[in-house]
N, C-alpha and C positions, 0 to 999 in steps of 0.2 A: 504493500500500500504506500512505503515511504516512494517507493518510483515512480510509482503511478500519479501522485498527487505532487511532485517533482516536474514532472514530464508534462502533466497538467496547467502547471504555473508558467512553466514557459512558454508556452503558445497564448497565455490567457490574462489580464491584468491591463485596462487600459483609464485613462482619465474621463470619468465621465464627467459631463456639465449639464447645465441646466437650459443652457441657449448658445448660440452658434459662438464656434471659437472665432477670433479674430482673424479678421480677413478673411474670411468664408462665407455664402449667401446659398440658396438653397438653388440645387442645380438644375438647369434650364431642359435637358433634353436626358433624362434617364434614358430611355429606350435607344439612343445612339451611342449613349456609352456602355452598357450592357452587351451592345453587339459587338463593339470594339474590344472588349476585353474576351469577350467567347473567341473572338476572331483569332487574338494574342495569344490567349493559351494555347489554342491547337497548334500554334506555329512552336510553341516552344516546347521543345522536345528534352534538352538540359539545362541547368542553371544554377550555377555557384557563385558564390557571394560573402564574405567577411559579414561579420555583426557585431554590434555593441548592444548589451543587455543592460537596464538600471532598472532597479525593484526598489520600489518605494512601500516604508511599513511607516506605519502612524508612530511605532514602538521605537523605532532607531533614528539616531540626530543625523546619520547619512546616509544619502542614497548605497545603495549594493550595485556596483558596477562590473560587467564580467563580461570577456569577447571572446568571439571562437568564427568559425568557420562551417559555411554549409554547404551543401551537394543535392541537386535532386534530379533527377532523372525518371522520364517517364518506363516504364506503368507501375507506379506504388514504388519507387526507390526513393530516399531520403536519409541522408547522414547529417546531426545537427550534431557538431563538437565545439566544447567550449576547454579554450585553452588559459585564457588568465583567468583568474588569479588562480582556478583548479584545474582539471582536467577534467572533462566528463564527456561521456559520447550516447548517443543513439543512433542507432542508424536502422529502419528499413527496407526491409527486400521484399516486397509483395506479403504473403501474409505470416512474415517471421518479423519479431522486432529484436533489435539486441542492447542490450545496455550495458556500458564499462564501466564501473567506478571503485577507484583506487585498484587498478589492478586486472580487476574480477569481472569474467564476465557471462549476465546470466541471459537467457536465451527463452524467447515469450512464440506462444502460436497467437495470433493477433485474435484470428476466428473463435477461439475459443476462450475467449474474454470480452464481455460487452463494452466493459471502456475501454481497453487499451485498444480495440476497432473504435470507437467513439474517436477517441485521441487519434489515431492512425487517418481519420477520413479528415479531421478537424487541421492536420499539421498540414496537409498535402491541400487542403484545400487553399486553407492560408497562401503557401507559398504560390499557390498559383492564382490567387484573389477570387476562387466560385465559390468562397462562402456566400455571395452576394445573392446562388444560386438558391439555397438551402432554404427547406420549410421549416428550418427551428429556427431562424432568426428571424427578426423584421428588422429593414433594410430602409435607411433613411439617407439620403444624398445631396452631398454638399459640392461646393467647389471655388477653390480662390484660383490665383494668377498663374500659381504654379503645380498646385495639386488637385485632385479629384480625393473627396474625401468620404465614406463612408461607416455611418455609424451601425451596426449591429448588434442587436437588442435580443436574447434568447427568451424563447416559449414556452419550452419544457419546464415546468418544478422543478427538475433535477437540476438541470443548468444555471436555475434562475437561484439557488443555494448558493452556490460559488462563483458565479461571474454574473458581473452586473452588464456588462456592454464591451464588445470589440469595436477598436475604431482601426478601417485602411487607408493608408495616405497612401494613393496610388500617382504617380509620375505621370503628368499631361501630356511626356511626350513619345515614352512609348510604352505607357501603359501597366508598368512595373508597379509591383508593393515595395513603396522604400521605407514603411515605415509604420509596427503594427503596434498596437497597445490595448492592454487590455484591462479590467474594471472588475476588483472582488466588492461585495457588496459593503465591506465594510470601506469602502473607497481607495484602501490600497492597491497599488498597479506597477504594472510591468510594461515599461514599453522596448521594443528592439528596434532599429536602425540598419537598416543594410547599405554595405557600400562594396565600391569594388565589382561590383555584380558584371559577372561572364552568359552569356546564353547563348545552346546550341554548339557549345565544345565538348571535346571528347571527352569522356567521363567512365574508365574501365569500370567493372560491375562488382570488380572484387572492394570496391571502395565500401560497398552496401552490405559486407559479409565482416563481421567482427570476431578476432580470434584471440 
């Protein structure tokens, strides 16, 4: 459970608010940018990228800042590794997950687990922005000068326990998540930053296999 709700926190933690962030107005043509992003994904086949993680607790005087390196590759591959200030990894191979830490590494059937598939559809969705698509959220869309912004609101009981709202800062110019945050209800959050981001390079498969 301690992995699972680990594994959880990092995809999930973002700032909620009460009215539109600064420099943002509510976006003019959803239905054109919906299609632009459906278009994006199918085009992108691989995509790796540097991150910066800060976790914000009500409990601590500083934020928790932590950076690592990610990989995905279509269908269901996905390695998220964080290298400062710890080391930890997950990585994804269609319905195997694997998790490193200090060391040791344990070894999950995704299928026969309802969250760790919950967390599996939720991580892969993220990185390719079709949470937008998904019947457990409701989907609210913004947009300033330089981003497309969308807020996500969960429907489930379940979800609505530990996460308050996902927000995606997605890139106006091609369409990328550069920038995801996420909302527990006690208003503590997590948001990541990607930079560096590669798409459509080669990416061997043994990347997605942890030993």
């Amino acid at each position: 459970m301690k992995n699972t709700t680990l594994l959880f926190f990092i995809f999930i933690s973002i700032v909620s608010f009460a009215q539109l962030p600064k420099g943002f107005s509510a976006m003019k043509d959803t239905t054109a940018f919906k299609q632009k992003m459906e278009a994006q994904s199918k085009l992108t086949n691989t995509m790796e990228s540097d991150f910066t993680q800060e976790k914000y607790l009500s409990v601590m005087s500083e934020n928790i800042v932590s950076k690592g390196h990610f990989c995905f590759k279509k269908t269901n591959m996905l390695r998220w590794e964080y290298t400062t200030p710890y080391t930890y990894l997950i990585a994804i191979n269609k319905d195997k997950m694997f998790i490193k830490d200090n060391g040791k590494v344990n070894k999950y059937d995704i299928n026969s687990n309802k969250m760790f598939k919950s967390i599996n559809e939720m991580m892969v969705a993220t990185v390719q922005g079709n949470l937008l698509n998904s019947k457990d959220y409701k989907a609210k869309y913004y947009e300033s000068e330089k981003y497309y912004l969308i807020e996500l609101t969960p429907v489930q009981k379940a979800a609505k326990d530990f996460l308050k709202n996902i927000l995606l800062f997605i890139s106006k110019t091609d369409y990328s998540v550069e920038k995801v945050k996420m909302v527990e209800p006690s208003d503590d959050y997590t948001s990541i930053d990607f930079t560096n981001r590669k798409t459509n390079q080669p990416i061997a498969d043994e990347k997605f296999t942890v030993k």
